[in-house]
Backbone as a ProteinNet text record, in pm:
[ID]
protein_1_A
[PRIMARY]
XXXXXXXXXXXXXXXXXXXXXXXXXXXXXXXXXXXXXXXXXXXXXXXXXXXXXXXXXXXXXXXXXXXXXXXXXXXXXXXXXXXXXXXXXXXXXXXXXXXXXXXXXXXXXXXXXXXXXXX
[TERTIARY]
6507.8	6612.1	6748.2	6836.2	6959.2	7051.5	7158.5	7289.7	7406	7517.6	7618.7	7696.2	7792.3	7938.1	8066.9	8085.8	8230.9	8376.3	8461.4	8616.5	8704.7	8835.1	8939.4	8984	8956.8	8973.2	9117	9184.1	9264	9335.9	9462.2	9573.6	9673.9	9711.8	9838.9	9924.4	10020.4	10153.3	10096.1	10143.7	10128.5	10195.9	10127.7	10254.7	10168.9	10084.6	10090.4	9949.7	9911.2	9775	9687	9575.8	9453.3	9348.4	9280.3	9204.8	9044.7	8944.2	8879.3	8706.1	8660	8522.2	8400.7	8281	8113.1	8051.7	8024.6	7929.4	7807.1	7696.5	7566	7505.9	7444.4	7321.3	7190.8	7098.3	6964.9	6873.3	6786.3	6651.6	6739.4	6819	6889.2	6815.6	6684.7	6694	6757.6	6804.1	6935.3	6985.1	7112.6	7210.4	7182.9	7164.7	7213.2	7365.3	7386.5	7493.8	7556.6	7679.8	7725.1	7849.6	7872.2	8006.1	8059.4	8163.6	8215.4	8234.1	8135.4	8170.8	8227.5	8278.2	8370.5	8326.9	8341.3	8345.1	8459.9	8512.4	8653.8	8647.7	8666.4	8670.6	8614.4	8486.3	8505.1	8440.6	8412.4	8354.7	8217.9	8145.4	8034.4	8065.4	7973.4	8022.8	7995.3	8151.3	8137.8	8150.1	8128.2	8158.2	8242.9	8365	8484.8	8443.7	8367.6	8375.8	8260.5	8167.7	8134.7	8089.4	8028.8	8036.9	7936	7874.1	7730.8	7728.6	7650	7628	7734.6	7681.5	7724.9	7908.4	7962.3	8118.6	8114.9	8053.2	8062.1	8148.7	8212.4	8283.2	8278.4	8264	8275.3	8347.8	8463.4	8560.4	8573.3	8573.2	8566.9	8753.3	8748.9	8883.3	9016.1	8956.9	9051.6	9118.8	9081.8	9135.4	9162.8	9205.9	9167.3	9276.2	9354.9	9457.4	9499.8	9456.2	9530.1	9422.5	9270.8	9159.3	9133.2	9095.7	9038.8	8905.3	8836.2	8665.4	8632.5	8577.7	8542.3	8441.6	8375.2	8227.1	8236.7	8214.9	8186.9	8063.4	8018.2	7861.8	7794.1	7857.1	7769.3	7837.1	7908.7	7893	7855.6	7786.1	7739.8	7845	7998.2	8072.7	8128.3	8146.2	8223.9	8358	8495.6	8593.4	8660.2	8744.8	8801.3	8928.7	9008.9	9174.8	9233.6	9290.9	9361.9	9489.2	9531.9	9707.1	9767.9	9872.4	9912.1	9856.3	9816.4	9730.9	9760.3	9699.9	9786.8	9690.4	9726.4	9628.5	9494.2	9512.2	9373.4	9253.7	9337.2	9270.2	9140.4	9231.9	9153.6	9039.1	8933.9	8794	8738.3	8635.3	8495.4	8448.2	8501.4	8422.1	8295.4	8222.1	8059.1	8059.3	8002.5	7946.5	7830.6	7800.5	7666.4	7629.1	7494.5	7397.6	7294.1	7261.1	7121.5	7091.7	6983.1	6943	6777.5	6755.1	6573.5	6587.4	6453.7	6416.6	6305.1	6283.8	6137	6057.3	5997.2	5900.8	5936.4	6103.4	6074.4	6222.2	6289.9	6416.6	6481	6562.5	6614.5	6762.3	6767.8	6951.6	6965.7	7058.7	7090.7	7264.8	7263.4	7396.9	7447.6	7605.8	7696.5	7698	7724.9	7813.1	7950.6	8003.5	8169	8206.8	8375.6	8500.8	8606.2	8671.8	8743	8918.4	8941.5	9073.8	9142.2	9261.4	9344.6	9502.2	9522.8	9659.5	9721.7	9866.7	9979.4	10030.8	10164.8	10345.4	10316.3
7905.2	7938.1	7909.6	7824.7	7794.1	7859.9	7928.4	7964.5	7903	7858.5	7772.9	7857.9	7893	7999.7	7892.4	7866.6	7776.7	7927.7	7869.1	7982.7	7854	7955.5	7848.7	7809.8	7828.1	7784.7	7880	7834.2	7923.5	7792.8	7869.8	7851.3	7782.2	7632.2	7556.7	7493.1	7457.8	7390.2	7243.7	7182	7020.7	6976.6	6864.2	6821.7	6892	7003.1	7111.1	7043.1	7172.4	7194.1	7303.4	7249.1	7377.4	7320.1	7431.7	7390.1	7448.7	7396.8	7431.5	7436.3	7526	7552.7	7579.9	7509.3	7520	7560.5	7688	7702.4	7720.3	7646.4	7662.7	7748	7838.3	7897.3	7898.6	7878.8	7921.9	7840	7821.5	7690.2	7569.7	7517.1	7380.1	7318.7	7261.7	7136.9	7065.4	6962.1	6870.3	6816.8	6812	6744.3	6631.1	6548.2	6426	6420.8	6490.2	6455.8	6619.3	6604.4	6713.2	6710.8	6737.2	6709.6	6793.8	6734.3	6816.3	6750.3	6813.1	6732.7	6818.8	6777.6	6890.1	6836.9	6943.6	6942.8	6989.2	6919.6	6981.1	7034.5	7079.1	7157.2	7006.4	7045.4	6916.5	6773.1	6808.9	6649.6	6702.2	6591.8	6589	6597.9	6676.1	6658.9	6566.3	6510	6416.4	6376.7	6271.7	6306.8	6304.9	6392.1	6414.8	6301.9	6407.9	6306.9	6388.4	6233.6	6282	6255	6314.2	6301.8	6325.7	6208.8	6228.2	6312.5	6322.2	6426.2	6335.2	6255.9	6136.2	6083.3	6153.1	6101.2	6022.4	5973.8	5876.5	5955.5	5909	5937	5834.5	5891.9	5853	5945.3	5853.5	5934.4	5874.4	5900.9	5914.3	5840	5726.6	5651.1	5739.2	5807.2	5905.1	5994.1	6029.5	6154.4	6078.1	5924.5	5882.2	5870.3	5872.8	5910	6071.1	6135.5	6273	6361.8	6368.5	6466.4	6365.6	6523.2	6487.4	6575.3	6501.2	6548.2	6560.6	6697.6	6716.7	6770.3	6784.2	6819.4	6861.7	7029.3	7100	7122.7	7017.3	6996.8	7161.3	7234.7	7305.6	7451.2	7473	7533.6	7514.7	7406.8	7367.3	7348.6	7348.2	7427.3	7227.2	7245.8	7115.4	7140.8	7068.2	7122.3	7022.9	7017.2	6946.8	6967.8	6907.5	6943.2	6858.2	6923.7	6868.2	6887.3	6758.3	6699.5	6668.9	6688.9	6617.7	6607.5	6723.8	6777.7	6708.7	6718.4	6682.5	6799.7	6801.6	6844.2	6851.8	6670.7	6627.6	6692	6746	6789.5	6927	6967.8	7124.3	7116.1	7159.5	7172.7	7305.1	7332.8	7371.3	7296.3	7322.1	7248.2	7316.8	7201.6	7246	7197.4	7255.5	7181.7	7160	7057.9	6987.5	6969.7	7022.3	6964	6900	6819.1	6722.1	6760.5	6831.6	6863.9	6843	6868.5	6846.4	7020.7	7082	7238.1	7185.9	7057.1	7032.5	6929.3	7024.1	6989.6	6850.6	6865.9	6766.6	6777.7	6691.7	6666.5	6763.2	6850	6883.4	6883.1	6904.5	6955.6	7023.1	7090.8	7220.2	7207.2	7311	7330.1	7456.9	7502.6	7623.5	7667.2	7818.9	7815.4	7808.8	7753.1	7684.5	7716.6	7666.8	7760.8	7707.2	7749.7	7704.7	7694	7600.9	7490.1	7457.9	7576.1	7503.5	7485.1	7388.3	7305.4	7302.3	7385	7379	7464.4	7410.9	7466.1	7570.6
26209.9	26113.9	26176.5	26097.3	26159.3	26067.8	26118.7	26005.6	26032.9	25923.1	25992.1	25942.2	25957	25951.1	25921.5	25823.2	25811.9	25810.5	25862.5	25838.3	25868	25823.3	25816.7	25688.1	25581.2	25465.5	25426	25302.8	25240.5	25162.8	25160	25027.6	25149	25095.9	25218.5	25133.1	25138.6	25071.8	25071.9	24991.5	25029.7	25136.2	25137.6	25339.7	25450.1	25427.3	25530.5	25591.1	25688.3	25769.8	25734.9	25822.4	25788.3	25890.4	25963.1	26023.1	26007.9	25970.1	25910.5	26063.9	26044.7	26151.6	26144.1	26187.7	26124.4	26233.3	26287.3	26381.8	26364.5	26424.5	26387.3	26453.3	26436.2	26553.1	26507.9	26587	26615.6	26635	26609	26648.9	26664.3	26744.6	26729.8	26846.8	26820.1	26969.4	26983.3	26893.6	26941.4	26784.4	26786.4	26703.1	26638	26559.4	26488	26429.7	26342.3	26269.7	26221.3	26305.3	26189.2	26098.7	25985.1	25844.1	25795	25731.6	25608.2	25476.1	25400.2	25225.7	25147.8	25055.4	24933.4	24803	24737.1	24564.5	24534.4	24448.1	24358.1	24233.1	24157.3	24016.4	23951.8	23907.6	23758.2	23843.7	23970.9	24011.9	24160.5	24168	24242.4	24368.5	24480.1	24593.7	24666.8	24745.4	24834	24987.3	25068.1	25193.2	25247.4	25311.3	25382.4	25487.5	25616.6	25738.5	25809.9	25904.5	25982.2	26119.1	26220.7	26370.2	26467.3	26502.8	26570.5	26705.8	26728.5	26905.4	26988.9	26988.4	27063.3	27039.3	26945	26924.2	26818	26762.9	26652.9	26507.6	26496	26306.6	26240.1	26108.9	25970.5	25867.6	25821	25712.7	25585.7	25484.1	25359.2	25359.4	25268.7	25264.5	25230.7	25181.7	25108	25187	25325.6	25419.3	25558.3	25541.6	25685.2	25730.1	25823.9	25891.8	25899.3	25828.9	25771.4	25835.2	25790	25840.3	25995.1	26092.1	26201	26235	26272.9	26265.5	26436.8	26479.3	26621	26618.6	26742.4	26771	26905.8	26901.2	27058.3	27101.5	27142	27163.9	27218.4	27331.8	27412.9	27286.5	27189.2	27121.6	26982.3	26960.4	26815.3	26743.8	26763	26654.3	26588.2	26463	26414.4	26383.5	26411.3	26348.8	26233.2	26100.1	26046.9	26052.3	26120.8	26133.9	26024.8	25914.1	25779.3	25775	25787.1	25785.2	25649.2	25616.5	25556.3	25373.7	25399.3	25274.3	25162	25047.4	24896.9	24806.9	24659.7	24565.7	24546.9	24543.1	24520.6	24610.8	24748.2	24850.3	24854.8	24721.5	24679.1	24639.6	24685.5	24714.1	24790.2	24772.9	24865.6	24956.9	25042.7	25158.6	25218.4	25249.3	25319	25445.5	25541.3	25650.2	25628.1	25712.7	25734.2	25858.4	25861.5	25990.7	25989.8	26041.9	26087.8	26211.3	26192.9	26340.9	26350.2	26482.7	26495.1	26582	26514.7	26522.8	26640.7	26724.7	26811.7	26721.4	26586.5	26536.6	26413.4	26346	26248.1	26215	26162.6	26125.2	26011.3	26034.7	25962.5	25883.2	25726.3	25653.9	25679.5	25648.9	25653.5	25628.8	25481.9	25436.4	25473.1	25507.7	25525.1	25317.6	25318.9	25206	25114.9	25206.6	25191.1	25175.4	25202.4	25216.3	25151.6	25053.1	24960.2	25026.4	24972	25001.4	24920.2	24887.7	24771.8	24791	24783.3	24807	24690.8	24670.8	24537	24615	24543.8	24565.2	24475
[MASK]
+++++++++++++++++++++++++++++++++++++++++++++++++++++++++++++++++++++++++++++++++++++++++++++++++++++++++++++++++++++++

């Protein structure tokens, strides 16, 4: 059984920051991939960004220069550092993990932390 803990979420000005955090615990033998995707009011969820054991990222066109995606390997934890915010930005964000429990590959979703950007 793995649980992921996202915090960090809230209410930011446009222009502004937010730093957003996914810690995983429990059965983790090793990492593949861990993310952050969002849903916004009224649309499907999609993928922010994400970051293999190994350092690798992938960002969603829409947040690239602005979101920064990290990975503290010896604490499971993922971080999304959000610059430069806008509207459109306001969402639920999820973390995501890909991990192997030993026996077989696993998802595994957080229950997200809401992000809303207005003056």
């Amino acid at each position: 059984q793995v649980t992921l803990v996202e915090s960090g979420g809230g209410s930011v000005q446009p222009g502004g920051s937010l730093r957003l955090s996914c810690a995983a615990t429990g059965n983790i033998f090793s990492i593949n991939t861990m993310g952050w995707y969002r849903q916004g009011p009224g649309k499907q969820r999609e993928l922010v960004a994400t970051i293999t054991s190994g350092g690798s990222t992938n960002y969603a066109d829409s947040v690239k220069g602005r979101f920064t995606i990290s990975l503290a390997n010896a604490k499971n934890t993922v971080y999304l550092q959000m610059n430069s915010v806008k509207p459109e930005d306001t969402a639920v964000y999820y973390c995501n993990l890909k991990y192997s429990n030993g026996i077989r590959w696993v998802d595994d979703w957080g229950k997200g932390t809401l992000v809303t950007v207005s003056s």
